[in-house]
C-alpha positions in Angstrom: 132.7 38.1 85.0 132.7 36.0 88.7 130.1 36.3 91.0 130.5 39.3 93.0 131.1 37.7 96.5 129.5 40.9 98.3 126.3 40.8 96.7 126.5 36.7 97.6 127.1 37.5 101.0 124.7 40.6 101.3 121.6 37.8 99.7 122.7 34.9 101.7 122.7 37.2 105.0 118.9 38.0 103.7 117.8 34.4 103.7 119.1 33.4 106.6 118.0 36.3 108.2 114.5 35.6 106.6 114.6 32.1 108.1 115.5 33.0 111.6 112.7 35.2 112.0 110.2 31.9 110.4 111.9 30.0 113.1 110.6 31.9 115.8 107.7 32.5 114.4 106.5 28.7 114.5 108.9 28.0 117.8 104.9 29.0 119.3 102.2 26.6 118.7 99.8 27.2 116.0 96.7 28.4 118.2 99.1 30.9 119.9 100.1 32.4 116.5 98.2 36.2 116.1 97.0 37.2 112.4 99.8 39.5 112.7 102.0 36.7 112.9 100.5 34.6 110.6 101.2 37.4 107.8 104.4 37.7 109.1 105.0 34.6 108.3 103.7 34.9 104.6 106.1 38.1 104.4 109.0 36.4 105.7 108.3 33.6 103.0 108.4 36.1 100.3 111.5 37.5 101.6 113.5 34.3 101.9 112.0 33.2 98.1 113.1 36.9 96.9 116.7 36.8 98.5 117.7 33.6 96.7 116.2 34.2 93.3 118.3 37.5 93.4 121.3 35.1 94.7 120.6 32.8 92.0 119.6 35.5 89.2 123.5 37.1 90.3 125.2 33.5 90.1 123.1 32.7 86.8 124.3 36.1 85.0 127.7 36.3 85.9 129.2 32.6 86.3 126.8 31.2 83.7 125.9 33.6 81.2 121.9 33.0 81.3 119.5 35.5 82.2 116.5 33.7 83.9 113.4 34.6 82.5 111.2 33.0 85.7 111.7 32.9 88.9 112.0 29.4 89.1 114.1 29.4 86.4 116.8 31.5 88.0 116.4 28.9 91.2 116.9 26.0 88.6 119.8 27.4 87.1 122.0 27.4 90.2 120.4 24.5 92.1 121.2 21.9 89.2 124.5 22.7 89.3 125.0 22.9 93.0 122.4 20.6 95.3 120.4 18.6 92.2 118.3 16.6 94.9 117.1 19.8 95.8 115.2 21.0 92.7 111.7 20.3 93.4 111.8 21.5 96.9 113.3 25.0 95.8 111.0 25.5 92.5 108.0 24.4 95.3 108.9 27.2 97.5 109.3 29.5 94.8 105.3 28.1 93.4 104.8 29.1 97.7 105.9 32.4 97.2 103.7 32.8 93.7 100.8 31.9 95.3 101.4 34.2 98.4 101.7 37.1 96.3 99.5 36.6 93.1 96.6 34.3 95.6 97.1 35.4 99.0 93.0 35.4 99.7 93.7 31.2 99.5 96.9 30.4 101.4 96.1 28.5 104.1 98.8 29.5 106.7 98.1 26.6 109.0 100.0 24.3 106.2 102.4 27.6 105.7 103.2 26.9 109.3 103.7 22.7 109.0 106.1 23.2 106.3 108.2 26.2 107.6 108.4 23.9 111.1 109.2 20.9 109.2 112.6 22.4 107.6 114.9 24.6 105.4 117.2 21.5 105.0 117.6 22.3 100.7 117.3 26.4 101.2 120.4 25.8 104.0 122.2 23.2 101.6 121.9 25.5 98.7 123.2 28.9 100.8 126.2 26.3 102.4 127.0 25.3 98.7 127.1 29.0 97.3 129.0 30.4 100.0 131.6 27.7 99.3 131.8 27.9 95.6 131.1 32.1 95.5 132.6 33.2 98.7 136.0 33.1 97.8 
């Protein structure tokens, strides 16, 4: 059975939506950032990690037949096929989101905010490349 392209829509919408809000999050420096924000950040991390592993679970199931049994696995699945060079970054942020939820008491949001700021160049590639494959 094909992808369903609502439920790719509806999950890509989530990410991007997910990576807006980082955006302008870190658009203020570091310093201005209040511990609200900072765990806003950490939220909208595990949102945007959650919204393409149940993209990538969908895609996995219904285009290749494989049921993910991790999360990185699921993220795997679909990236190999799709943006390769992007791999590593993708299973990182999904090890980002682990350690969010499982060892929040040792994230250190001042390298959370570096590496939001620096980019979502892979997460951006890999929503371009689904929406242009499952978004028929």
């Amino acid at each position: 059975m094909p992808a369903d392209s609502e439920v790719v829509r509806y999950r890509v919408g989530e990410a991007r939506s997910a990576i807006r809000e980082l955006l302008r999050l870190v658009s203020k420096p570091y310093e201005g950032l209040s511990l609200d924000e900072k765990y806003s950040m950490r939220y909208n991390l595990i949102v945007l990690v959650e919204a393409l592993v149940s993209l990538c679970t969908h895609i996995a199931v219904e285009e290749y037949g494989k049921l993910p049994s991790s999360y990185r696995e699921a993220l795997k699945t679909v990236v190999e096929r799709h943006t390769p060079e992007c791999v590593e970054d993708l299973e990182a942020l999904a090890g980002m989101r682990n350690l969010l939820v499982h060892r929040y008491w040792v994230v250190d949001d001042a390298m959370l905010y570096s590496a939001v700021r620096n980019d979502f160049e892979c997460v951006e590639k890999l929503l371009r490349k689904v929406e242009e494959v499952f978004m028929k």
